[in-house]
DRENPA-3360 file (N, C-alpha, C; in nm, 2 decimals, always signed):
BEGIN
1 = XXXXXXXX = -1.50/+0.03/+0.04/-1.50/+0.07/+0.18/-1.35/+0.06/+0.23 ~ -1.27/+0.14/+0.29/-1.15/+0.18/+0.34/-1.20/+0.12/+0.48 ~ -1.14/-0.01/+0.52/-1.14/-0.08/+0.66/-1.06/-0.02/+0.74 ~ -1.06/-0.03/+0.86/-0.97/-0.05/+0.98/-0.99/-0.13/+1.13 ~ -1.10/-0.20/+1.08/-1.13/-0.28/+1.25/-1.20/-0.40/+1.23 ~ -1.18/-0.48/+1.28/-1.17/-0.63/+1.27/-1.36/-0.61/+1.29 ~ -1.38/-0.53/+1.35/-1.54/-0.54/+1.36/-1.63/-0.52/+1.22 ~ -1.58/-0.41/+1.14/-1.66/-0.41/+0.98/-1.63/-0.57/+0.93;
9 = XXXXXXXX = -1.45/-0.59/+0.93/-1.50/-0.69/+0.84/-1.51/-0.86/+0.88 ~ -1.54/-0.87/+1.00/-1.65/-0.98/+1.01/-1.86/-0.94/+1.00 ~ -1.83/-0.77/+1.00/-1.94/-0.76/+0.94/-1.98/-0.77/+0.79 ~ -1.89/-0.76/+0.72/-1.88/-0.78/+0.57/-1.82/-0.91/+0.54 ~ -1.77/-1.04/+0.65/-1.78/-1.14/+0.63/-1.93/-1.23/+0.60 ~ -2.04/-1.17/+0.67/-2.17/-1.21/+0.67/-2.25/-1.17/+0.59 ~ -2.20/-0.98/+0.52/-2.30/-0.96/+0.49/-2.30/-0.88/+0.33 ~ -2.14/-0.86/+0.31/-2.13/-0.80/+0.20/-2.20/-0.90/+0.06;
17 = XXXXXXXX = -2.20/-0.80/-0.01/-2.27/-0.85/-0.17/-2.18/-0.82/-0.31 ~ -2.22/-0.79/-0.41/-2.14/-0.82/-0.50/-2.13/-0.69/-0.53 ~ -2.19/-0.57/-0.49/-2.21/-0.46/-0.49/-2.11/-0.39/-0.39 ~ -2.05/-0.44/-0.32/-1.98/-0.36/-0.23/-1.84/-0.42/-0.25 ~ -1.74/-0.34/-0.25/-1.61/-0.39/-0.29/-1.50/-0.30/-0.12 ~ -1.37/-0.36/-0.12/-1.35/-0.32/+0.01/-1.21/-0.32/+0.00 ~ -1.13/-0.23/+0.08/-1.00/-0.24/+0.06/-0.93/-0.19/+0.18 ~ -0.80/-0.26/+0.21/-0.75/-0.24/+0.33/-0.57/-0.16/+0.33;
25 = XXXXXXXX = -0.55/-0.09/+0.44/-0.40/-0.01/+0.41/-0.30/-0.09/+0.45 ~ -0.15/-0.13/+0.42/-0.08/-0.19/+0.49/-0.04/-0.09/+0.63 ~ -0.11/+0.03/+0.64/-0.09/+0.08/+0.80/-0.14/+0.00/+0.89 ~ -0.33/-0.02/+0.86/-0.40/-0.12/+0.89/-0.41/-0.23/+0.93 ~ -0.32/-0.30/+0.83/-0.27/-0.38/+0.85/-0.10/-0.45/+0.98 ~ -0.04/-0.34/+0.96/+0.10/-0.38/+1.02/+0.11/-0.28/+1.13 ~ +0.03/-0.17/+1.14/+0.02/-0.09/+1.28/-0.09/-0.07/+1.33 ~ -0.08/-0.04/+1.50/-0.15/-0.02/+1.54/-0.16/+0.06/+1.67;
33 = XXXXXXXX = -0.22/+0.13/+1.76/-0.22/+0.24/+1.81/-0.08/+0.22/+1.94 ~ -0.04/+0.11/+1.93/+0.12/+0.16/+2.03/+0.21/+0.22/+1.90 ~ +0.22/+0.21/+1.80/+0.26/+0.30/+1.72/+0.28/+0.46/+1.79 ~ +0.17/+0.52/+1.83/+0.13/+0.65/+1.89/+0.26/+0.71/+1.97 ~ +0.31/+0.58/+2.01/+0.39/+0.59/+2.12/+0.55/+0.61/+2.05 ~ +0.56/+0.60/+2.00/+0.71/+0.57/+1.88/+0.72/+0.72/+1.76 ~ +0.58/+0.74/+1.72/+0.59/+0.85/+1.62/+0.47/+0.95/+1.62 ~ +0.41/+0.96/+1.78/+0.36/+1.09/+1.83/+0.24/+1.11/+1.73;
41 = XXXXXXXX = +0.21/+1.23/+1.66/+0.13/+1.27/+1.62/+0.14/+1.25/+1.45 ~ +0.28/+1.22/+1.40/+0.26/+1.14/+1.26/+0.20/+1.02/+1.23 ~ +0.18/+0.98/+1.37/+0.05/+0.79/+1.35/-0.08/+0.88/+1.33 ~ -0.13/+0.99/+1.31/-0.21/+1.02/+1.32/-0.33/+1.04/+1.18 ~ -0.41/+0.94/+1.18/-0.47/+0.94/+1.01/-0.59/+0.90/+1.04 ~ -0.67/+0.89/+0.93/-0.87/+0.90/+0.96/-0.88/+0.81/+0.83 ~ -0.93/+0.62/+0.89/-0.93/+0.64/+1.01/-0.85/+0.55/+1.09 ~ -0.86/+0.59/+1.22/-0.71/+0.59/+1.31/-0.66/+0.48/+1.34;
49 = XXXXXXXX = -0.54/+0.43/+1.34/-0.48/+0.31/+1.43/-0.54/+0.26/+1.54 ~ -0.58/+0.10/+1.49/-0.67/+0.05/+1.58/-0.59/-0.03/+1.72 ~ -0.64/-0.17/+1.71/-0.60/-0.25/+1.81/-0.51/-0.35/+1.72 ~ -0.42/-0.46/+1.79/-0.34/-0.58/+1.74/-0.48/-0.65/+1.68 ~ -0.52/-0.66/+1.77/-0.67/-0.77/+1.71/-0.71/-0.75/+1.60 ~ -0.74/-0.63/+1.62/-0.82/-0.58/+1.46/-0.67/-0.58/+1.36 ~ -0.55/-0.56/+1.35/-0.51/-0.62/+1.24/-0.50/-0.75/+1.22 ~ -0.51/-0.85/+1.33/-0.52/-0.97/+1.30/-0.60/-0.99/+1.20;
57 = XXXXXXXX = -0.77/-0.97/+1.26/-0.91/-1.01/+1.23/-0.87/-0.95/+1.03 ~ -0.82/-0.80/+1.03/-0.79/-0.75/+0.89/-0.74/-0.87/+0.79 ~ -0.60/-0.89/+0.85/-0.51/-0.98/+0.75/-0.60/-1.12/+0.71 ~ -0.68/-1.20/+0.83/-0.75/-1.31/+0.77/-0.91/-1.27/+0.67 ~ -0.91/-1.17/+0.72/-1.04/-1.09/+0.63/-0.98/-1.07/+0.50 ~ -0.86/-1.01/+0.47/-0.77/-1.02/+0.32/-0.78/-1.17/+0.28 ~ -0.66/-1.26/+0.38/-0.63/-1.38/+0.29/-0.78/-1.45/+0.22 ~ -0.87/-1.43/+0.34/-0.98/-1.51/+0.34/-1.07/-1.43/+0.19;
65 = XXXXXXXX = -1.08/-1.36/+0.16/-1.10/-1.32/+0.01/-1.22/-1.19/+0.07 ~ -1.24/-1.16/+0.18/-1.33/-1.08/+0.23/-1.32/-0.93/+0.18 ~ -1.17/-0.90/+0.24/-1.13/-0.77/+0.14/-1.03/-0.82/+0.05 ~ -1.13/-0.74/-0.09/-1.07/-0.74/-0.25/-0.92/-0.69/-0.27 ~ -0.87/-0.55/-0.18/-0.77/-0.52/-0.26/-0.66/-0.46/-0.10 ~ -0.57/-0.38/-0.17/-0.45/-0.28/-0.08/-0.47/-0.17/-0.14 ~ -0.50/-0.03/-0.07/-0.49/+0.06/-0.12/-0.37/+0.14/+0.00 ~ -0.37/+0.25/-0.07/-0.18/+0.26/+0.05/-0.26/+0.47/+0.08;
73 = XXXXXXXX = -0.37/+0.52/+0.11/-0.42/+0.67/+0.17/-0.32/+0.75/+0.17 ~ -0.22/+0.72/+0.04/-0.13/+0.81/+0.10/-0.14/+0.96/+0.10 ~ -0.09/+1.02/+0.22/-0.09/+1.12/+0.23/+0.05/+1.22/+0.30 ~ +0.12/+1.26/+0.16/+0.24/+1.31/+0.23/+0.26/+1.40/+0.31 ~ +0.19/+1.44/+0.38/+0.17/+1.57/+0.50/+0.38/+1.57/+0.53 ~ +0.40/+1.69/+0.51/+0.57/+1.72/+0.58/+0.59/+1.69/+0.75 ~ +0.71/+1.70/+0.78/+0.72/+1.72/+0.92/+0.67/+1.79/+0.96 ~ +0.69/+1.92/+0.93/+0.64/+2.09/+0.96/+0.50/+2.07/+0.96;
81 = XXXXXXXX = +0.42/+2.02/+0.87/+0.28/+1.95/+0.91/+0.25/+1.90/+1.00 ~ +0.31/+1.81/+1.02/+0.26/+1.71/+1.11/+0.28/+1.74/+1.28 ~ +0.40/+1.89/+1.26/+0.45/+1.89/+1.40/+0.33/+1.98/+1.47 ~ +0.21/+2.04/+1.43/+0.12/+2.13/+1.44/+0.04/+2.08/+1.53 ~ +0.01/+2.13/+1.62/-0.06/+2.06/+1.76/-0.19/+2.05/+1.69 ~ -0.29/+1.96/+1.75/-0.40/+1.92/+1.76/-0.49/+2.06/+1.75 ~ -0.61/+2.06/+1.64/-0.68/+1.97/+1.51/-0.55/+2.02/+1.45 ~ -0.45/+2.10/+1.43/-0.40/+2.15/+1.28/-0.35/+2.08/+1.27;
89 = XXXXXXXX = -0.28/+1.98/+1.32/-0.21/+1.87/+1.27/-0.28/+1.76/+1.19 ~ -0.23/+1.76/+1.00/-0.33/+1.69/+0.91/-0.32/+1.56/+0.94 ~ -0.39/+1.46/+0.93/-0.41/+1.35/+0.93/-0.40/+1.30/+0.79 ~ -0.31/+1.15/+0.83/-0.24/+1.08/+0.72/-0.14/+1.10/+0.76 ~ -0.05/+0.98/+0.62/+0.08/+0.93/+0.64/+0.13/+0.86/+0.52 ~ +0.26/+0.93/+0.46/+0.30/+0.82/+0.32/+0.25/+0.70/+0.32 ~ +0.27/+0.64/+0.21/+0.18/+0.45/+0.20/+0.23/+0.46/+0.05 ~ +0.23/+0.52/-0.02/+0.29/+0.48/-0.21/+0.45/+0.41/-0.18;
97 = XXXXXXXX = +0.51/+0.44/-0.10/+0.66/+0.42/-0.16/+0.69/+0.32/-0.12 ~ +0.67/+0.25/-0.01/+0.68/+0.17/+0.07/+0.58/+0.02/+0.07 ~ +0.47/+0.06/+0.01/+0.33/-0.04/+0.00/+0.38/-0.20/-0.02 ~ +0.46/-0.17/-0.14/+0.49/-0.32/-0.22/+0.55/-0.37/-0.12 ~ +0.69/-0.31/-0.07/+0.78/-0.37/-0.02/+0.77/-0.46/+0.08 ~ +0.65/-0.42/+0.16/+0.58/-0.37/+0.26/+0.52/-0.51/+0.29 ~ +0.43/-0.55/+0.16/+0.31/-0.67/+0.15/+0.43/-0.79/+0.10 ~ +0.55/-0.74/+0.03/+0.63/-0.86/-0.06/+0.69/-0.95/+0.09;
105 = XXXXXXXX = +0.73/-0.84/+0.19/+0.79/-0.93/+0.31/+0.70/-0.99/+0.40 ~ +0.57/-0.90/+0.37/+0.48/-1.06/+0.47/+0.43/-1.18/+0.35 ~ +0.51/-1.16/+0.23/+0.46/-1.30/+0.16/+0.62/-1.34/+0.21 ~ +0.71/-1.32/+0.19/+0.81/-1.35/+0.25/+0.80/-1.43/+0.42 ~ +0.82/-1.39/+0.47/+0.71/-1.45/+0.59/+0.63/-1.58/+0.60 ~ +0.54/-1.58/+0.51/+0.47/-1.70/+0.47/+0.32/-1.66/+0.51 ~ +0.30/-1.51/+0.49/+0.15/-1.45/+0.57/+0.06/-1.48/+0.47 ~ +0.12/-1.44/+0.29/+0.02/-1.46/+0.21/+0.15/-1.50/+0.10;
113 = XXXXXXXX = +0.08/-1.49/-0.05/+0.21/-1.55/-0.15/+0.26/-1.41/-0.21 ~ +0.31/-1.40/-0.30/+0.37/-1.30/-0.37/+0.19/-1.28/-0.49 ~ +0.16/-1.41/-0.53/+0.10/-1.39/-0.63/-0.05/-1.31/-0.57 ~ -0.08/-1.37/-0.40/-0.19/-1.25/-0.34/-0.16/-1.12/-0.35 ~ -0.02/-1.11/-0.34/+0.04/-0.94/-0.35/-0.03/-0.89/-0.47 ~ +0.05/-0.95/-0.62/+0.02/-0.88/-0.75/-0.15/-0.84/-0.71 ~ -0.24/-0.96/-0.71/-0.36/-0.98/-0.73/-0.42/-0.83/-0.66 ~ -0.39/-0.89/-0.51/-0.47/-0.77/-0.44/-0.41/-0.62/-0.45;
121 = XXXXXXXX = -0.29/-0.54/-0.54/-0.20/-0.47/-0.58/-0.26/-0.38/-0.72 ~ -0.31/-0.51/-0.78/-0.32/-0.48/-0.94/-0.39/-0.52/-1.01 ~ -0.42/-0.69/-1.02/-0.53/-0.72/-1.06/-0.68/-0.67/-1.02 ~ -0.68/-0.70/-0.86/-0.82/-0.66/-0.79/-0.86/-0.50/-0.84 ~ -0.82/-0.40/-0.81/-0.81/-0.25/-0.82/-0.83/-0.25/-1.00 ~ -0.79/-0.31/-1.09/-0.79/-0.31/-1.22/-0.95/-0.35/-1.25 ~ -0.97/-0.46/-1.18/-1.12/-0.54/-1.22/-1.21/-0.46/-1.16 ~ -1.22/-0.40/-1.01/-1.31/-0.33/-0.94/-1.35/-0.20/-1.03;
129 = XXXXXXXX = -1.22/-0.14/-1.09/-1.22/-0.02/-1.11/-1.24/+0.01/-1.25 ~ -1.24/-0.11/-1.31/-1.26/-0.11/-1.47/-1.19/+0.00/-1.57 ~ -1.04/-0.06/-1.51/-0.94/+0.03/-1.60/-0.91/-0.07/-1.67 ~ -0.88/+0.03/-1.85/-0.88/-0.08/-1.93/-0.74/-0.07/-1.95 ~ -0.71/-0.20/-1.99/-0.58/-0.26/-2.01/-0.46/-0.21/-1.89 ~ -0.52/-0.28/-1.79/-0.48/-0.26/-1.64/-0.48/-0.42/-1.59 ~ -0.40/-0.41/-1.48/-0.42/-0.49/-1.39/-0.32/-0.63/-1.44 ~ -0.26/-0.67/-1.52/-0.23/-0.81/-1.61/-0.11/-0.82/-1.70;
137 = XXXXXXXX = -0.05/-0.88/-1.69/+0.05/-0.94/-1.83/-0.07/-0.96/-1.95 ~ -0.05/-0.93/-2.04/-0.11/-1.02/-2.12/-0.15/-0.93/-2.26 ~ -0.11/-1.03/-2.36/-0.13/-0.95/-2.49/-0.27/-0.84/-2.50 ~ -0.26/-0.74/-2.52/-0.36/-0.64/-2.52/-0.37/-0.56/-2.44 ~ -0.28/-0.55/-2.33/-0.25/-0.51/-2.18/-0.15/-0.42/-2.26 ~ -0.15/-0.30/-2.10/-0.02/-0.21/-2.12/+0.10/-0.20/-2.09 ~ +0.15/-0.37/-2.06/+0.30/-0.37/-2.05/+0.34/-0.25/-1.95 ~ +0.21/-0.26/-1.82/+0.29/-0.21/-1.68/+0.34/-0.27/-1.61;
145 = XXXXXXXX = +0.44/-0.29/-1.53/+0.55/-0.39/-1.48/+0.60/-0.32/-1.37 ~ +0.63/-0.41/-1.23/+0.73/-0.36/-1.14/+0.82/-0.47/-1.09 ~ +0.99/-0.49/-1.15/+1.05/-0.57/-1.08/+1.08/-0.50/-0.99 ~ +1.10/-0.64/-0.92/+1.14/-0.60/-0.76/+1.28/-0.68/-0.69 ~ +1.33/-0.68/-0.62/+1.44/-0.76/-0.57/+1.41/-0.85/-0.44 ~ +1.36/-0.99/-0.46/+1.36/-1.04/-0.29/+1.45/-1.14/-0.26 ~ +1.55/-1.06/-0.29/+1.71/-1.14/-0.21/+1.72/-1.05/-0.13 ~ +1.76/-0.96/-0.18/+1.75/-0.87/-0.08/+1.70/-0.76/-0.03;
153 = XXXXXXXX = +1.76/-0.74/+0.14/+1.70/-0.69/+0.25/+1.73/-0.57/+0.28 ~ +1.65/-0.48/+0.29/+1.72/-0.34/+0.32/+1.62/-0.26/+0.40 ~ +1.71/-0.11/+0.50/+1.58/-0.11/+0.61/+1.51/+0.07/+0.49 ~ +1.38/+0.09/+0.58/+1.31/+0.15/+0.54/+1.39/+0.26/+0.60 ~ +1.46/+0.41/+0.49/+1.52/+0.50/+0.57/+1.44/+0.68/+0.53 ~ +1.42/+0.74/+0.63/+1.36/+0.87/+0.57/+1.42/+0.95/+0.54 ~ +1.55/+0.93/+0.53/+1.62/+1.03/+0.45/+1.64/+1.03/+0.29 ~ +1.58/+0.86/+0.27/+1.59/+0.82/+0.13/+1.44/+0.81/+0.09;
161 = XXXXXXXX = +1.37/+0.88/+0.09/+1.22/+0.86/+0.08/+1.18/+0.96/-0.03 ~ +1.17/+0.95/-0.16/+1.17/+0.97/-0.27/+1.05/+1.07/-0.22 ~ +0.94/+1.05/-0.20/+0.83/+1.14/-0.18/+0.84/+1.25/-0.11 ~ +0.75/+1.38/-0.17/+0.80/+1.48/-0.07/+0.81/+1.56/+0.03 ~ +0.75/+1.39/+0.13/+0.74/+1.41/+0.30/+0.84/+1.42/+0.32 ~ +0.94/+1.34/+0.30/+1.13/+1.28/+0.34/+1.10/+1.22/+0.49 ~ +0.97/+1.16/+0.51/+0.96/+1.01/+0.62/+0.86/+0.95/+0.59 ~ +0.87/+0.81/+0.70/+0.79/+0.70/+0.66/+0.74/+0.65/+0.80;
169 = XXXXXXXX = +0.63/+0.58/+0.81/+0.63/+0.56/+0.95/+0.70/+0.42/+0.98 ~ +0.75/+0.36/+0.83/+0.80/+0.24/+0.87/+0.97/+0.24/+0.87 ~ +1.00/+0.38/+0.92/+1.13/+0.40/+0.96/+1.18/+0.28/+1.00 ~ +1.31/+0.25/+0.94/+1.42/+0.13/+1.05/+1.33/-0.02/+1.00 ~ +1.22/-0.04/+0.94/+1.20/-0.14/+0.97/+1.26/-0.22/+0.81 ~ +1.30/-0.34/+0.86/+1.41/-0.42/+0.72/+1.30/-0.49/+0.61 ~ +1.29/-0.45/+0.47/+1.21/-0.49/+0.39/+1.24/-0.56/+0.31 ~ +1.23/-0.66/+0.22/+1.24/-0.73/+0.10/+1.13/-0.66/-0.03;
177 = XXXXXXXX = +1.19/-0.69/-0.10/+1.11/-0.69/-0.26/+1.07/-0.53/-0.28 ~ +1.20/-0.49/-0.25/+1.20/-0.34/-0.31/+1.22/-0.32/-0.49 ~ +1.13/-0.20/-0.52/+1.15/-0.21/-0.70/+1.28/-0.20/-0.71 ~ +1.35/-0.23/-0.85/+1.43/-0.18/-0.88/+1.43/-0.16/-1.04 ~ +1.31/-0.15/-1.10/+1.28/-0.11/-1.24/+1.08/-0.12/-1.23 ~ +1.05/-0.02/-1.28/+0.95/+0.02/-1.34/+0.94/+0.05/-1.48 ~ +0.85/-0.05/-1.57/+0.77/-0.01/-1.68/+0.65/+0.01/-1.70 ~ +0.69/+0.14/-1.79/+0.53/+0.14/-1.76/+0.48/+0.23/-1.95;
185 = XXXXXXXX = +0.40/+0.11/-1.99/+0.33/+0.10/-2.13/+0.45/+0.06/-2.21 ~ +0.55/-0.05/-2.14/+0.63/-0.10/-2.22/+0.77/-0.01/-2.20 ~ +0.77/+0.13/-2.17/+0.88/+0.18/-2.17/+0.95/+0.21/-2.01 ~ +1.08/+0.17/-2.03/+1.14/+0.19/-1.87/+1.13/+0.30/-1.81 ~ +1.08/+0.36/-1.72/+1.07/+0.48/-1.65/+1.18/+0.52/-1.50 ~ +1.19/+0.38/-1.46/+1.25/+0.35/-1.35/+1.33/+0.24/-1.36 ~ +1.51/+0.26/-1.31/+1.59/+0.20/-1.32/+1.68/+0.19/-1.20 ~ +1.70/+0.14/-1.09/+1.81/+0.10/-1.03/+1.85/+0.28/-0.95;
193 = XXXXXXXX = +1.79/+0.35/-0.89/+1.76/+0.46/-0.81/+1.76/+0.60/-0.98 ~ +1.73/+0.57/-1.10/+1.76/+0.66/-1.15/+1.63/+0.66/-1.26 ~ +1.53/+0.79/-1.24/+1.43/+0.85/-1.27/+1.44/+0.87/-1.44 ~ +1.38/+0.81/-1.55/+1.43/+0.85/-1.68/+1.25/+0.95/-1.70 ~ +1.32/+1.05/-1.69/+1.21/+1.18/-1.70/+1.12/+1.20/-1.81 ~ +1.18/+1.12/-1.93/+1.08/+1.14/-2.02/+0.96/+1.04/-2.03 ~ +0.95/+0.94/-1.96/+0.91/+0.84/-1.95/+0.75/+0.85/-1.84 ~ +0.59/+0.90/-1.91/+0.53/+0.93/-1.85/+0.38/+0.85/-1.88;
201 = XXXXXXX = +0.32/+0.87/-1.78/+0.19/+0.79/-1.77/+0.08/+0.85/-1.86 ~ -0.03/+0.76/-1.86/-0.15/+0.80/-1.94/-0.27/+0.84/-1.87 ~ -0.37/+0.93/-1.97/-0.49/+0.94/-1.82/-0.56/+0.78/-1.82 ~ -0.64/+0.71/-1.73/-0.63/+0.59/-1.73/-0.81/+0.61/-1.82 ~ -0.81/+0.52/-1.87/-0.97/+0.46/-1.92/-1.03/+0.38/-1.87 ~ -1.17/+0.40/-1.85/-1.26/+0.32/-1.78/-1.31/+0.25/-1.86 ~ -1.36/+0.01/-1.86/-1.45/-0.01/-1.95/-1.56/+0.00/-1.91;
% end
């Protein structure tokens, strides 16, 4: 279940089972409808920017083990998209590029740890979704890896926004624990802003 309001998940504090698994956006989580007011019709995503409350009620529904994972809806709709008056204007908003960085500075903060990050990032999504040799370090695993840097601080800019929106809604805002190498099945793909192209993923397996 794709959350957004402090109301499901004190309903799925009571009532979920082992059968229902749940996942929340860092939009979800760190915005909410005064957003609207800052970036017009690009806050605009289904489903929508709620209240402060409900991301409160969200974040302790995460720490508290209620919702399993982070998934990031991304959806790179362009400017030219987005500038399209009402219905044509698509709904959604980047969430891949930014996600980590995103969850690493509220463990930075002291909101949750780094090690809730990996978990709810990689492990959880790995175990829910029964991808094999996913989710883990560990002998038999696929040696996927993301260092990151949390010394340092740098702000979210949309002119550097690798994806092929070229914005973010978390314009301007200052982040820690940005990657600065990706492996992935053991071989370096991502290095320090420089793409090694031959360097590609697998289709994933299910156990």
């Amino acid at each position: 279940l794709h959350l957004s309001t402090g109301v499901e998940a004190e309903l799925l504090r009571r009532e979920k089972t082992a059968l229902v698994s749940t996942e929340v956006t860092p939009q979800h989580l760190l915005l909410n409808r005064s957003a609207y007011q800052r970036l017009g019709a690009l806050a605009q995503m289904n489903p929508p920017l709620r209240d402060e409350e409900d991301n409160r009620v969200l974040w302790k529904a995460l720490v508290d083990g209620v919702i399993d994972c982070i998934a990031t809806d991304h959806a790179p709709h362009t400017l030219e998209e987005k500038a399209r008056s009402y219905p044509d204007c698509p709904s959604g908003m980047p969430g891949v590029e930014t996600s980590l960085p995103l969850m690493l500075t509220q463990a930075q903060a002291g909101r949750c740890s780094v090690a809730d990050v990996s978990r709810w990032m990689s492990q959880r999504p790995a175990e829910l979704y029964g991808l094999e040799g996913k989710g883990r370090l560990a002998v038999g695993y696929h040696g996927d890896l993301t260092v990151v840097d949390l010394q340092t601080t740098r702000p979210v800019r949309n002119g550097e926004m690798v994806s092929k929106c070229g914005w973010s809604p978390f314009d301007g805002w200052e982040l820690v624990g940005w990657p600065v190498a990706t492996v992935v099945a053991g071989v370096v793909g991502y290095a320090h802003g420089v793409f090694h192209e031959g360097c590609r993923g697998s289709a994933l397996r299910f156990t």
